[in-house]
N, C-alpha and C positions, 0 to 999 in steps of 0.2 A: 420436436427438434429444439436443442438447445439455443441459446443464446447467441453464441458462440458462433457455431455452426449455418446458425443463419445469416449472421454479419458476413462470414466466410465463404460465400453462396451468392449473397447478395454484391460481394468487392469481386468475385473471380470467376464467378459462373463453376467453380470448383467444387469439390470439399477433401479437404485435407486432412489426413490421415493425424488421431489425437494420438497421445501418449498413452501408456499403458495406465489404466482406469485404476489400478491396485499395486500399490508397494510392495513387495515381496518382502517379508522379513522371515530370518534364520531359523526363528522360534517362533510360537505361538501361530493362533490362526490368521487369516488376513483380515485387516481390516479398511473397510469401503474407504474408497481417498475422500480429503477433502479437498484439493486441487485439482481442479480439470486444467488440462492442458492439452490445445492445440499451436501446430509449428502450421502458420501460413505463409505460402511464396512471398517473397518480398520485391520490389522490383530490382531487375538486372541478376539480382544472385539473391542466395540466403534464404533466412524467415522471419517472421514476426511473429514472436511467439505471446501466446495469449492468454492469460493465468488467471483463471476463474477462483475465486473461494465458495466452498460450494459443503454448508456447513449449518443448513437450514436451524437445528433444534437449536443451537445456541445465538443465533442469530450471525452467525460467522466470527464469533468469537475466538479471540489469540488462545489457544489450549495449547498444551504441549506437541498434540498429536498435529496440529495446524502449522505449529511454528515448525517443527522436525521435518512438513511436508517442503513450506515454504524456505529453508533454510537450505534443501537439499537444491532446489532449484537453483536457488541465487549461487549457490558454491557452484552448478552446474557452469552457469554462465558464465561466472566469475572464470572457470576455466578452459573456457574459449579466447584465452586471451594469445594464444597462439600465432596470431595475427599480429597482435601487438607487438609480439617479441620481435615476431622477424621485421619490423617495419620500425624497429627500434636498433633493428641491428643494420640499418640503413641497406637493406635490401635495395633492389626498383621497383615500381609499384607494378610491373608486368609480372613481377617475379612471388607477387603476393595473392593466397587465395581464400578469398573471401566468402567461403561456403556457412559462416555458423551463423548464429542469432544477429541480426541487426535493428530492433527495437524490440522491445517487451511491453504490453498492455496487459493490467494488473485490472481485472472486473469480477461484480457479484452476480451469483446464479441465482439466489436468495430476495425473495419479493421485500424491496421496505428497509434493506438494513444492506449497506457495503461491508463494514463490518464494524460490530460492536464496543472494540474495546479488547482489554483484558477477559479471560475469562474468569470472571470474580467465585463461582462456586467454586471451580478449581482451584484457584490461587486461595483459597478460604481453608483448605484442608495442608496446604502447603509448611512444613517447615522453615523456618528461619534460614536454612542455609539450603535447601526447594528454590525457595523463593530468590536469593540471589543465584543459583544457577542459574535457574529460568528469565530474571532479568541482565545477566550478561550473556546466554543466547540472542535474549530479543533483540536486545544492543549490537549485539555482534552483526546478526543478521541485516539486521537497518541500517547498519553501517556498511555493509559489505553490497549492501542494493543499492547503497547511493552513491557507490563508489565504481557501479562496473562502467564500462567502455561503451556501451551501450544505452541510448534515451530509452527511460522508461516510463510508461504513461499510467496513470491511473484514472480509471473512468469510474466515477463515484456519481449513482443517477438519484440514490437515495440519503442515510445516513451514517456517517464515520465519524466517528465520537471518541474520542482519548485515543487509546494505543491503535484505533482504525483509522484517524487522522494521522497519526506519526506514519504511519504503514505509509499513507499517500504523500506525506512532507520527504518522506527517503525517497522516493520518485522524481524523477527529472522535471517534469511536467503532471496536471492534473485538469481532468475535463469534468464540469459539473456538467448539471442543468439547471434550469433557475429554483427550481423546487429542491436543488442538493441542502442537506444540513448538517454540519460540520462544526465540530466544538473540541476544544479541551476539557474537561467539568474535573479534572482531577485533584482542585481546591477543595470541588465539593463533597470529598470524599478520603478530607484528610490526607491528602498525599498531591505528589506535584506530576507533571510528566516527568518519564521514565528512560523512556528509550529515544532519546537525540532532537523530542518535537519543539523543546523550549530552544535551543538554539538555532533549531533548521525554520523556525517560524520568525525568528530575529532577525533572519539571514533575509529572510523573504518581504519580511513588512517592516522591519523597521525596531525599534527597543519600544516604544513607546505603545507600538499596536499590537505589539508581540504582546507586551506586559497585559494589556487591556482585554487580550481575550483568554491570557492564564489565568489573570486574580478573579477577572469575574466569572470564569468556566462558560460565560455564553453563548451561545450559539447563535451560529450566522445561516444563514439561506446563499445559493447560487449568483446573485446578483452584488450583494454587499460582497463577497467573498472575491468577486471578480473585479470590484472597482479597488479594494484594496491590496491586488496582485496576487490573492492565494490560487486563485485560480487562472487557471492561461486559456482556456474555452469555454465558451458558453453554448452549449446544445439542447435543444430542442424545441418545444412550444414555450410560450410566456406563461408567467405564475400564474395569468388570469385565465388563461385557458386550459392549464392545466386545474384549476379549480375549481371553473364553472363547467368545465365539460368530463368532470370524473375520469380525465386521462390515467389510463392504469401505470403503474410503475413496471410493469413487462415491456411499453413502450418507450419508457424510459430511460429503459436500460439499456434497449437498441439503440435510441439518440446517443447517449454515452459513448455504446462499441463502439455505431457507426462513425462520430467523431475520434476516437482515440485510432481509428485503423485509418481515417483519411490523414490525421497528423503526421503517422506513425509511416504510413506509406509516402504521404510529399517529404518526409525523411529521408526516407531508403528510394527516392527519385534521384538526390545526390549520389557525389562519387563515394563509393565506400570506405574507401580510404580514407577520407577525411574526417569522418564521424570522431573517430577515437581521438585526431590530433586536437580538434576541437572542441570534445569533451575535457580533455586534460587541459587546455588554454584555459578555459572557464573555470576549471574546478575551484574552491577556495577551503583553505584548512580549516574548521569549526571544530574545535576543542571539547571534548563529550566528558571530559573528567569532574567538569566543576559541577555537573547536574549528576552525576552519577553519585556525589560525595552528598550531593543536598538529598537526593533520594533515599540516602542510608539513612541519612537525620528521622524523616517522618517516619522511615520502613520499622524502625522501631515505638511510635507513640503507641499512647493509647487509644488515640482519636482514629489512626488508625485501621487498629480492630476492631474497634466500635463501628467501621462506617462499613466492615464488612459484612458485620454480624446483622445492621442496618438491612442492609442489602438481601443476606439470606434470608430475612423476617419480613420483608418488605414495606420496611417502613422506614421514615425518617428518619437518620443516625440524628443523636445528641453528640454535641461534642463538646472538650472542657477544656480544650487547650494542652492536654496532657500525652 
């Protein structure tokens, strides 16, 4: 039994019916999702719907076929905003119905890894002008998830690293565990963040600690991450027992759901009406141009290429500053 499914089981005594396992496309044959998606009751009305990456061989790597799944999603919800309109056209809130998505939980099916990063093989074979389509999807996409009407929670029990950390910074909210590990390293690989993470991490900690875990790409654990606000919960056992008692990361990943469905539901325990008015009060404008102009600068070095070609050879990039 999935992950998923078991969290869903264990909050309702239910199990609610997942989305269709396979995308249908026009042409060619189908191919396996890499998004699992279940819609769970949410309280009073709605669902909470619940968006696995589920993308084992690459370690849940952002590929084109990931981003295409997840991007269809977000435009999904993004157009449930139907709600919105009429509660903007100053409807009465008798007059309003609140049947669509009311929180989103964004988790990994994948033992060890929430999700990787770019997918670097892929992006290795990529053209010059590949390459920026695919990074104004990703942008697009991450911008349009941290902009819907709806809190969305990322439950990260393992590792999210570069564009797997911006994936969870486009999220309203983020639940580790103390064992989570979470980094930018994109210094160390010749290029900067890409998609919205340098500023949505400025926003969150500050310039100073923003800066401190760009330049030196380090990585943090569940605890350090929590005191310095990247993280809004802390789930499950402590680091010492999870280390001395060879806690698997299957349980891990439970602690995550199970935290991000209890957040997700003392959510949707309010009136639903108010979610949206209250997301829009909070919002604040962060300008995604000036990082998108800096990422042109590196997308052209030689450093690099070099750090990809690194990467495919499995060894250490050299880099010359070029």
């Amino acid at each position: 039994m999935s992950l998923v499914r078991s969290a869903a089981i264990n909050a309702y005594s239910t199990e609610a019916q997942p989305d269709e396992a396979i995308e249908k496309t026009p042409k060619g044959p189908k191919k396996p999702a890499l998004l699992n998606i279940l819609d769970i009751p949410a309280p009073h009305t709605g669902q909470i719907k619940v968006i696995t990456l589920n993308s084992p061989h690459n370690k849940n790597a952002i590929s084109r076929q990931l981003l295409g799944e997840l991007r269809k999603q977000v435009a999904r919800r993004h157009h449930e905003k139907e709600s919105e309109r009429r509660f903007s056209e100053g409807k009465r809130e008798q007059d309003i119905t609140w049947t669509s998505t009311r929180a989103i939980v964004i988790a990994s099916e994948v033992d060890g890894v929430f999700c990787a990063g770019a997918d670097l093989k892929e992006r290795k074979d990529m053209t010059e002008n590949e390459t920026h389509t695919f990074l104004r999807q990703l942008r697009g996409t991450f911008d349009i998830l941290a902009q819907l009407y709806v809190p969305t929670i990322s439950a990260i029990s393992s590792v999210a690293l570069g564009g797997g950390l911006e994936l969870a910074l486009a999220t309203t909210f983020r639940v580790f565990t103390p064992a989570t590990v979470v980094g930018l390293p994109e210094t160390r690989l010749g290029i900067i963040p890409g998609a919205g993470g340098g500023p949505r991490l400025r926003a969150l900690l500050g310039r100073t600690r923003a800066l401190d875990l760009i330049l030196t790409g380090r990585r943090i654990k569940g605890d350090e991450a929590f005191r310095l606000g990247l993280c809004d919960r802390l789930c499950g056992p402590s680091l010492e027992d999870i280390q001395s008692k060879s806690i698997g990361d299957d349980v891990l990943r439970q602690s995550v759901m199970d935290g991000a469905l209890e957040m997700a539901r003392e959510i949707c325990e309010g009136g639903p009406a108010t979610t949206y008015p209250v997301i829009k009060m909070m919002a604040t404008s962060t300008p995604q141009s000036r990082e998108a102009a800096a990422y042109d600068e590196v997308l052209k070095t030689q450093d690099r290429d070099e750090a990809l070609r690194a990467f495919a050879e499995k060894r250490k990039p050299v880099f010359q500053g070029r």
